[in-house]
PDB file of N, CA, C and O in Angstrom:
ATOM      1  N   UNK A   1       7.587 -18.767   9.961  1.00  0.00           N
ATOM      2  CA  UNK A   1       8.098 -18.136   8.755  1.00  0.00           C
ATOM      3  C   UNK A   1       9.611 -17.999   8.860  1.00  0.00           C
ATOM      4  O   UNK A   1      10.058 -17.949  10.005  1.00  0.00           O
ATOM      5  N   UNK A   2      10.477 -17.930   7.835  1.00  0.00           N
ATOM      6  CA  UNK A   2      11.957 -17.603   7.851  1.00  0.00           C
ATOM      7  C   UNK A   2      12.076 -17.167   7.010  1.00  0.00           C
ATOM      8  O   UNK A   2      11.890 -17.678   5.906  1.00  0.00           O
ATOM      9  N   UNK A   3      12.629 -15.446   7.371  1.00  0.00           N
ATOM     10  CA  UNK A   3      13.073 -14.288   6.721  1.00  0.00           C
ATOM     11  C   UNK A   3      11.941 -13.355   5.612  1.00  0.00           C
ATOM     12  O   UNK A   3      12.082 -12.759   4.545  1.00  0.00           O
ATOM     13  N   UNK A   4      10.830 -13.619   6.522  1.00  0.00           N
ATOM     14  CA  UNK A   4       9.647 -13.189   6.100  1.00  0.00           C
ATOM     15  C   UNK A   4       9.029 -11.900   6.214  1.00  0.00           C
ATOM     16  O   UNK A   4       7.893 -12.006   5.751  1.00  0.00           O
ATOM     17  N   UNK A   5       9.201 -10.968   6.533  1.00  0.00           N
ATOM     18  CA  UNK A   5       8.335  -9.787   7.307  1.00  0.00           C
ATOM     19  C   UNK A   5       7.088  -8.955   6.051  1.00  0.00           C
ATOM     20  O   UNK A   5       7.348  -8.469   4.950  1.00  0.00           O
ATOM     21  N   UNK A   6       5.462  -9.082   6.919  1.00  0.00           N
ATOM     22  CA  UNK A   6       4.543  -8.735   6.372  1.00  0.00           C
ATOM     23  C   UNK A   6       4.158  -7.529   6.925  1.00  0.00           C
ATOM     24  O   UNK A   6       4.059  -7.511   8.152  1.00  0.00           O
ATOM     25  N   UNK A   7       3.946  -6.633   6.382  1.00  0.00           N
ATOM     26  CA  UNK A   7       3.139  -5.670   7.246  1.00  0.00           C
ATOM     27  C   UNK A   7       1.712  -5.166   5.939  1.00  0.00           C
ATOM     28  O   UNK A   7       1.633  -5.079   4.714  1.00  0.00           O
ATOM     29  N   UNK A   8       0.737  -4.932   7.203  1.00  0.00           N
ATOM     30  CA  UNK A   8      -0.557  -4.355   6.261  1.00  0.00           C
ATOM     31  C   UNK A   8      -0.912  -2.716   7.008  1.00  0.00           C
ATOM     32  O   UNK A   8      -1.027  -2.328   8.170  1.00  0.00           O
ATOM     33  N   UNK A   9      -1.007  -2.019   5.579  1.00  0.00           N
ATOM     34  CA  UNK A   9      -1.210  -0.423   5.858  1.00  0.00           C
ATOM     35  C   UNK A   9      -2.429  -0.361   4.963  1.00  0.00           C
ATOM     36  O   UNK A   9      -2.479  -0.531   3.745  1.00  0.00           O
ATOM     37  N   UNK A  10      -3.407  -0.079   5.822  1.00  0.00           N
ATOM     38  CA  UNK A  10      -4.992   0.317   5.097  1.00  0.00           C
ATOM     39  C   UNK A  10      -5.071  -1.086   4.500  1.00  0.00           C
ATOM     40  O   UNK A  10      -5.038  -2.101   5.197  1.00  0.00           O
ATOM     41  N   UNK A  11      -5.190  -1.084   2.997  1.00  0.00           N
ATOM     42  CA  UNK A  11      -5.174  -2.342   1.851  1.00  0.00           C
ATOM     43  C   UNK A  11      -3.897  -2.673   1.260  1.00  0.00           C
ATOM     44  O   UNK A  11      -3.811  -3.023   0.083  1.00  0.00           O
ATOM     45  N   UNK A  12      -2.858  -2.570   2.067  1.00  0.00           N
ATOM     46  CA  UNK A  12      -1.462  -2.520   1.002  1.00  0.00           C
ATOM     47  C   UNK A  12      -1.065  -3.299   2.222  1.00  0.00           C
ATOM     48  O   UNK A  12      -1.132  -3.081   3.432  1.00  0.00           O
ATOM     49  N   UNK A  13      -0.441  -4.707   1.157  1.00  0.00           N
ATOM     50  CA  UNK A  13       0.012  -5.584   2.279  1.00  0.00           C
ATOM     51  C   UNK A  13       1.420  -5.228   1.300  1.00  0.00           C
ATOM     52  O   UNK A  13       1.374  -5.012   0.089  1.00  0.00           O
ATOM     53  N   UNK A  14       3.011  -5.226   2.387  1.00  0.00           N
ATOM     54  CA  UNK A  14       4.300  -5.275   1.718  1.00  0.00           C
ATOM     55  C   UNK A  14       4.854  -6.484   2.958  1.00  0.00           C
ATOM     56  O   UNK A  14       4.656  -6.761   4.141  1.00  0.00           O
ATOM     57  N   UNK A  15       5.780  -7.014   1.613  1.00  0.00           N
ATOM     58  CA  UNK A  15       6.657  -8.220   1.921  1.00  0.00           C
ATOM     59  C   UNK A  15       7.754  -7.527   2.150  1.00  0.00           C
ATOM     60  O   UNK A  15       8.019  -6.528   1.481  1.00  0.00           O
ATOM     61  N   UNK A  16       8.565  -7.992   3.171  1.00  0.00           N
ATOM     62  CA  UNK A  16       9.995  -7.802   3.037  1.00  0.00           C
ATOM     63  C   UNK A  16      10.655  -9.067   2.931  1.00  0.00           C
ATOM     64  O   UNK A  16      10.000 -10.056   3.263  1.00  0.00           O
ATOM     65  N   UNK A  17      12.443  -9.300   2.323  1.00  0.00           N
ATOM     66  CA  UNK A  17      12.551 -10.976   2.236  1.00  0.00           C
ATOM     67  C   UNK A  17      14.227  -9.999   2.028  1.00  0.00           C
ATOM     68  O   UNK A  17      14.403  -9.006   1.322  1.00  0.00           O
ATOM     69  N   UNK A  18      15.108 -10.620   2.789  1.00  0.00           N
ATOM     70  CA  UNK A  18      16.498 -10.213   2.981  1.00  0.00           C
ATOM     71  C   UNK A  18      16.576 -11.348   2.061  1.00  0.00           C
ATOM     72  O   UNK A  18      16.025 -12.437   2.225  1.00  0.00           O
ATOM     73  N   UNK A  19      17.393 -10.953   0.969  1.00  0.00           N
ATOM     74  CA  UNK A  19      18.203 -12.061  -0.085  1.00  0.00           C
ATOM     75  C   UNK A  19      19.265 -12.243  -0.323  1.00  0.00           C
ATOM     76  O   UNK A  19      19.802 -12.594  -1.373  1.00  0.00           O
ATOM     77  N   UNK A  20      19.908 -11.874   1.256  1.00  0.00           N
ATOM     78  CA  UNK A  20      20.964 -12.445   1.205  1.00  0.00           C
ATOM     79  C   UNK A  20      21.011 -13.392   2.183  1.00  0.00           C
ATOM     80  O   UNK A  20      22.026 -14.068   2.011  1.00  0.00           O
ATOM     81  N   UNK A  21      20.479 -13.702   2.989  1.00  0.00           N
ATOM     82  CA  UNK A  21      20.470 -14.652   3.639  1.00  0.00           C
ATOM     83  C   UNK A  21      19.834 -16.233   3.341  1.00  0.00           C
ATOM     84  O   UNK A  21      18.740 -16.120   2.788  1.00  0.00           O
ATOM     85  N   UNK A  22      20.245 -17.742   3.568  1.00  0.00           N
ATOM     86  CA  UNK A  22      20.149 -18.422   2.837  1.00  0.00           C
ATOM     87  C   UNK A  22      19.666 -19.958   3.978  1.00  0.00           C
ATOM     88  O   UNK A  22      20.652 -20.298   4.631  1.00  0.00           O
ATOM     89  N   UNK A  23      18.780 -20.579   4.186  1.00  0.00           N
ATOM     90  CA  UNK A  23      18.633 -21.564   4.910  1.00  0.00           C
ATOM     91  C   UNK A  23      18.396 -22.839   4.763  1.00  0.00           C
ATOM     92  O   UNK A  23      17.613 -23.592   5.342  1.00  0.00           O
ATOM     93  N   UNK A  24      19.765 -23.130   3.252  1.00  0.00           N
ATOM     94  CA  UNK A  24      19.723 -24.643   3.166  1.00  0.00           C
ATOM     95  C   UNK A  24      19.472 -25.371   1.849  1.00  0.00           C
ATOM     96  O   UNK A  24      20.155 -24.659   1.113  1.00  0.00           O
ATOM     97  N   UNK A  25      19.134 -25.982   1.329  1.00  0.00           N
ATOM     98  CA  UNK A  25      18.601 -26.978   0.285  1.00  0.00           C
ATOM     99  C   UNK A  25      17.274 -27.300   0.781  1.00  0.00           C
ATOM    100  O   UNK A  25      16.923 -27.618   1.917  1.00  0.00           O
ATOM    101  N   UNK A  26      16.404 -27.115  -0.611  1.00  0.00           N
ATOM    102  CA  UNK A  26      14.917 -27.250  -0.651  1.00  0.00           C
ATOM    103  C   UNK A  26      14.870 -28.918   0.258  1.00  0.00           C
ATOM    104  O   UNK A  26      15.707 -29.204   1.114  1.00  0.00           O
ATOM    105  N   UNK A  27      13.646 -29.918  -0.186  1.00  0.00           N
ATOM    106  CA  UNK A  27      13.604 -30.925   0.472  1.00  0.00           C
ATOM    107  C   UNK A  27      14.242 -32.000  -0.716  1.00  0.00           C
ATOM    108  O   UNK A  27      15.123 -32.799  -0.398  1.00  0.00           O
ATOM    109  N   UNK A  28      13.653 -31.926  -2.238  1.00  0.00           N
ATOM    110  CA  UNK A  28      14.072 -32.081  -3.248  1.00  0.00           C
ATOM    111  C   UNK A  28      15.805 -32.042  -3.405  1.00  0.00           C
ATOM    112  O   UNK A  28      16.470 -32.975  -3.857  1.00  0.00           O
ATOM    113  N   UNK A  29      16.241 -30.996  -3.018  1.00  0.00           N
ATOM    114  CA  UNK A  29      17.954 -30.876  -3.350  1.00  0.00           C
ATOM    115  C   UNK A  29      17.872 -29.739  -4.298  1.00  0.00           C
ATOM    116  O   UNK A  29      18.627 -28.853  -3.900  1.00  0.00           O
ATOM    117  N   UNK A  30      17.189 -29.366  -5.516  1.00  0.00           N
ATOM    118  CA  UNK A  30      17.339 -28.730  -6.281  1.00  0.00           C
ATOM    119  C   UNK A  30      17.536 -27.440  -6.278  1.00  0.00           C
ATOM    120  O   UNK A  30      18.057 -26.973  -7.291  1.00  0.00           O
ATOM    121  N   UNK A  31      17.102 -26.300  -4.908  1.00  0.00           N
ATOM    122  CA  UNK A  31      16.909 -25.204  -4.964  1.00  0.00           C
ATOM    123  C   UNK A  31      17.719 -24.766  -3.773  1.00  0.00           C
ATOM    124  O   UNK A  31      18.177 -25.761  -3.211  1.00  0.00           O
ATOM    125  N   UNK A  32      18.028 -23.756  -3.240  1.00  0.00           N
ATOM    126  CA  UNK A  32      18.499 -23.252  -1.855  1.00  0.00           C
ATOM    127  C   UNK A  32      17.197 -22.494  -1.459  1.00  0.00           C
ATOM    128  O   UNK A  32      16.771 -21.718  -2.314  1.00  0.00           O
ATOM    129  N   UNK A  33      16.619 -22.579  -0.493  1.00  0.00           N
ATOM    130  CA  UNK A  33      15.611 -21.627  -0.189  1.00  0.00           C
ATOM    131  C   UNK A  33      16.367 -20.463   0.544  1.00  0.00           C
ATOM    132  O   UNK A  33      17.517 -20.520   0.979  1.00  0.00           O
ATOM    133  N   UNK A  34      15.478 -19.362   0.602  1.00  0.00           N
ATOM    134  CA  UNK A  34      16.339 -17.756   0.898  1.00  0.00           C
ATOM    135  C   UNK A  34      14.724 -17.375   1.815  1.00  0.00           C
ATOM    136  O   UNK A  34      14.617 -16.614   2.776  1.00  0.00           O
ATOM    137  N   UNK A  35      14.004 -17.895   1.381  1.00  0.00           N
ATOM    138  CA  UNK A  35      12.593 -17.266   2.345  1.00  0.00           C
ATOM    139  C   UNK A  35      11.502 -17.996   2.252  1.00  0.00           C
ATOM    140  O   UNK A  35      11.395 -18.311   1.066  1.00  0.00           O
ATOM    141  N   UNK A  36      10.497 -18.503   2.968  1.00  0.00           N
ATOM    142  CA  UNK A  36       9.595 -19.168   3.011  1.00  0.00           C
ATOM    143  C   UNK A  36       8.409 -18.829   4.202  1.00  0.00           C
ATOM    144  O   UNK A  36       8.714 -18.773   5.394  1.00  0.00           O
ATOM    145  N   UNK A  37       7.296 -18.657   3.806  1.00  0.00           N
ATOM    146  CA  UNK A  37       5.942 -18.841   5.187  1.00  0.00           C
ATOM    147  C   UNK A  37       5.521 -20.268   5.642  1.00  0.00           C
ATOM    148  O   UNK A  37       4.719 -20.508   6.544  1.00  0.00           O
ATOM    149  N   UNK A  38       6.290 -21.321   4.761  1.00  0.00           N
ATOM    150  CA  UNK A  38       6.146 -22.636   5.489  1.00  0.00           C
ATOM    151  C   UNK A  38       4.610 -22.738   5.291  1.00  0.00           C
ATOM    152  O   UNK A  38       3.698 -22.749   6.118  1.00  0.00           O
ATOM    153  N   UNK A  39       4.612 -22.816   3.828  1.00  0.00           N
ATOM    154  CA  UNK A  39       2.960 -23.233   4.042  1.00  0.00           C
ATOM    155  C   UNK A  39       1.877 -21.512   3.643  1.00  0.00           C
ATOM    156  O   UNK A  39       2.049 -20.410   3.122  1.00  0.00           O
ATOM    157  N   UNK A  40       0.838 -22.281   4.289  1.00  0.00           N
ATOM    158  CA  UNK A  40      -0.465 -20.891   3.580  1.00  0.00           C
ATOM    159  C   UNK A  40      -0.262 -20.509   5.070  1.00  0.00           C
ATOM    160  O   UNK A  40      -0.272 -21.298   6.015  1.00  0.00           O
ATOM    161  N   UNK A  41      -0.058 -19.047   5.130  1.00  0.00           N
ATOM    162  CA  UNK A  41      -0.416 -18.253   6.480  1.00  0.00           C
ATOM    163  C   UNK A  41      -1.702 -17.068   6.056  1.00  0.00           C
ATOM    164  O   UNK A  41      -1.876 -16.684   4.900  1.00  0.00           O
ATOM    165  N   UNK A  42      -2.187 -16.795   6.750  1.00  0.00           N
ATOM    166  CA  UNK A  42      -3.114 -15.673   6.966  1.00  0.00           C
ATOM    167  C   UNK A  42      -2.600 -14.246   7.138  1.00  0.00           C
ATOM    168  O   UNK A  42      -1.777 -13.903   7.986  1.00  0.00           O
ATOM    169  N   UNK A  43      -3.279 -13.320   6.081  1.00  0.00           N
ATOM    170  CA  UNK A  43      -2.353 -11.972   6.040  1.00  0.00           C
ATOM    171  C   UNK A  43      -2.140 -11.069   7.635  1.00  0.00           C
ATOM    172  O   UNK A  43      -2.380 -11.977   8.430  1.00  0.00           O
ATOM    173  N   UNK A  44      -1.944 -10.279   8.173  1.00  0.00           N
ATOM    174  CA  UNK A  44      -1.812  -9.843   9.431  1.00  0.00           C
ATOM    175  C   UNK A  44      -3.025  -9.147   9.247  1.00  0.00           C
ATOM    176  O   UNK A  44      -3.140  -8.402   8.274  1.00  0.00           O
ATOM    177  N   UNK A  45      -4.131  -9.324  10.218  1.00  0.00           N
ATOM    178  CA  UNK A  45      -5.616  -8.496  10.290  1.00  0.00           C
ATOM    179  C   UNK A  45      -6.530  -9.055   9.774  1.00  0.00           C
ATOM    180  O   UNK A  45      -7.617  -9.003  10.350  1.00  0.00           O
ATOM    181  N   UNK A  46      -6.403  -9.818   8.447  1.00  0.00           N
ATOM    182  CA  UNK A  46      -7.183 -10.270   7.522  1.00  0.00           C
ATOM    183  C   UNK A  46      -7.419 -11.524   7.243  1.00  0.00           C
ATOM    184  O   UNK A  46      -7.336 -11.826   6.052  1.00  0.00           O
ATOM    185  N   UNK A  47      -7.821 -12.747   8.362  1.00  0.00           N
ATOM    186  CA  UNK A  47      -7.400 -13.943   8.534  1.00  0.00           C
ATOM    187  C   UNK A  47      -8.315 -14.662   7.429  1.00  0.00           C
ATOM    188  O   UNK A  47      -8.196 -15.854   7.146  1.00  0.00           O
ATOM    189  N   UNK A  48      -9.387 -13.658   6.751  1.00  0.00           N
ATOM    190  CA  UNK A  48     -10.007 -14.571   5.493  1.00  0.00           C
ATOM    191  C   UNK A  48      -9.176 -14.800   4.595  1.00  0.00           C
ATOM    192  O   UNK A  48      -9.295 -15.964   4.211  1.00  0.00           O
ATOM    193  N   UNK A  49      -8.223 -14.135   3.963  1.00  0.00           N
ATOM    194  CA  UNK A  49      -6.950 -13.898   2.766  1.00  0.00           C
ATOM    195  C   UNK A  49      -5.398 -14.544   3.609  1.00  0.00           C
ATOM    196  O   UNK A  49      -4.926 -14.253   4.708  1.00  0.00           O
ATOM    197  N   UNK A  50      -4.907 -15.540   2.511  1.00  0.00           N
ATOM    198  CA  UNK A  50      -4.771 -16.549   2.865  1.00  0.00           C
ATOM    199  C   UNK A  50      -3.186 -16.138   1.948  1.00  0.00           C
ATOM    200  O   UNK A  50      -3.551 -15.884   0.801  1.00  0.00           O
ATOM    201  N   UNK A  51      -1.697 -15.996   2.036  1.00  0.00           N
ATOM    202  CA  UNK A  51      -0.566 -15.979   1.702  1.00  0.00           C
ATOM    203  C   UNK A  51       0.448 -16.978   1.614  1.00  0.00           C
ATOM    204  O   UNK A  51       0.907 -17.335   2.699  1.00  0.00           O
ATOM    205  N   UNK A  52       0.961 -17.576   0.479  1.00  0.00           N
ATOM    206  CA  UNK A  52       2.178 -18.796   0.935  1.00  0.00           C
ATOM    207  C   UNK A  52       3.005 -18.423   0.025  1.00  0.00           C
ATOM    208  O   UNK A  52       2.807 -18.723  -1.152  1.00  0.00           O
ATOM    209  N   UNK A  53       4.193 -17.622   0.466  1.00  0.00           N
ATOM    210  CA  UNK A  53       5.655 -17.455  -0.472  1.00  0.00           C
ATOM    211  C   UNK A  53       6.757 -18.677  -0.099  1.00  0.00           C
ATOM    212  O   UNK A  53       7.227 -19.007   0.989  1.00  0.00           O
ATOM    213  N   UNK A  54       6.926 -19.096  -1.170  1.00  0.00           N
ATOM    214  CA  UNK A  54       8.711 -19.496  -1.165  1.00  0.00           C
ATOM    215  C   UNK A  54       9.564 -18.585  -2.390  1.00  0.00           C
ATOM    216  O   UNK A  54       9.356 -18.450  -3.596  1.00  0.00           O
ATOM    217  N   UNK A  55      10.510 -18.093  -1.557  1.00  0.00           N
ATOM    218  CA  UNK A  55      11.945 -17.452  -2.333  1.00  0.00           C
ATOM    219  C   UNK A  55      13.436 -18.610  -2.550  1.00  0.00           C
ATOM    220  O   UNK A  55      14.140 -19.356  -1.870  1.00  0.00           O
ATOM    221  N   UNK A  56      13.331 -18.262  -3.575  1.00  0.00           N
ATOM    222  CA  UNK A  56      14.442 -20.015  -3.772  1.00  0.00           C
ATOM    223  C   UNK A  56      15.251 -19.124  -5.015  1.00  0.00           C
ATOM    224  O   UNK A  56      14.880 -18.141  -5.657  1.00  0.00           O
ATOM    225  N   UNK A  57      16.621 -19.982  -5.055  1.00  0.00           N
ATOM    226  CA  UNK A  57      17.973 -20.073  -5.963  1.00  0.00           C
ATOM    227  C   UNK A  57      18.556 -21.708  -6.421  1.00  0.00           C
ATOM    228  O   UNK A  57      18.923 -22.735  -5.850  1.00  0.00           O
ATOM    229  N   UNK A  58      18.361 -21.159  -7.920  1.00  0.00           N
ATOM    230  CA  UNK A  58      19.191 -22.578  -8.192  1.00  0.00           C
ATOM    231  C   UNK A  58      20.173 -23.184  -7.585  1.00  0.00           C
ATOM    232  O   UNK A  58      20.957 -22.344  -7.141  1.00  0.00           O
ATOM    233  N   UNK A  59      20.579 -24.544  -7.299  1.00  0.00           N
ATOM    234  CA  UNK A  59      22.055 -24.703  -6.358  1.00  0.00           C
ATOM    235  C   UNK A  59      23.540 -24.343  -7.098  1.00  0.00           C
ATOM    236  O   UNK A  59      24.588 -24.446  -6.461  1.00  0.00           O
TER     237      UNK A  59
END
């Protein structure tokens, strides 16, 4: 993951995603990505429920 942080309390899963930090041009060119799980990850505890964020900015 990059610039990802999950945490799960009881049933409340929270994202954190620093937006200011920035790692590049999508693969396309079109976007800057700012956060990504690289794909489907599994929530922390709950490996049936299944999570995939990308955080992106126009260039």
């Amino acid at each position: 993951m990059k610039n990802v942080e999950m945490k799960l309390e009881e049933n409340i899963l929270t994202i954190k995603v620093d937006l200011t930090k920035e790692f590049g041009p999508s693969a396309s060119g079109k976007t800057i990505i700012i956060a990504s799980t690289e794909g489907n990850i599994s929530v922390p505890d709950k490996d049936e429920i299944k999570i995939g964020l990308n955080v992106y900015k126009k260039k």
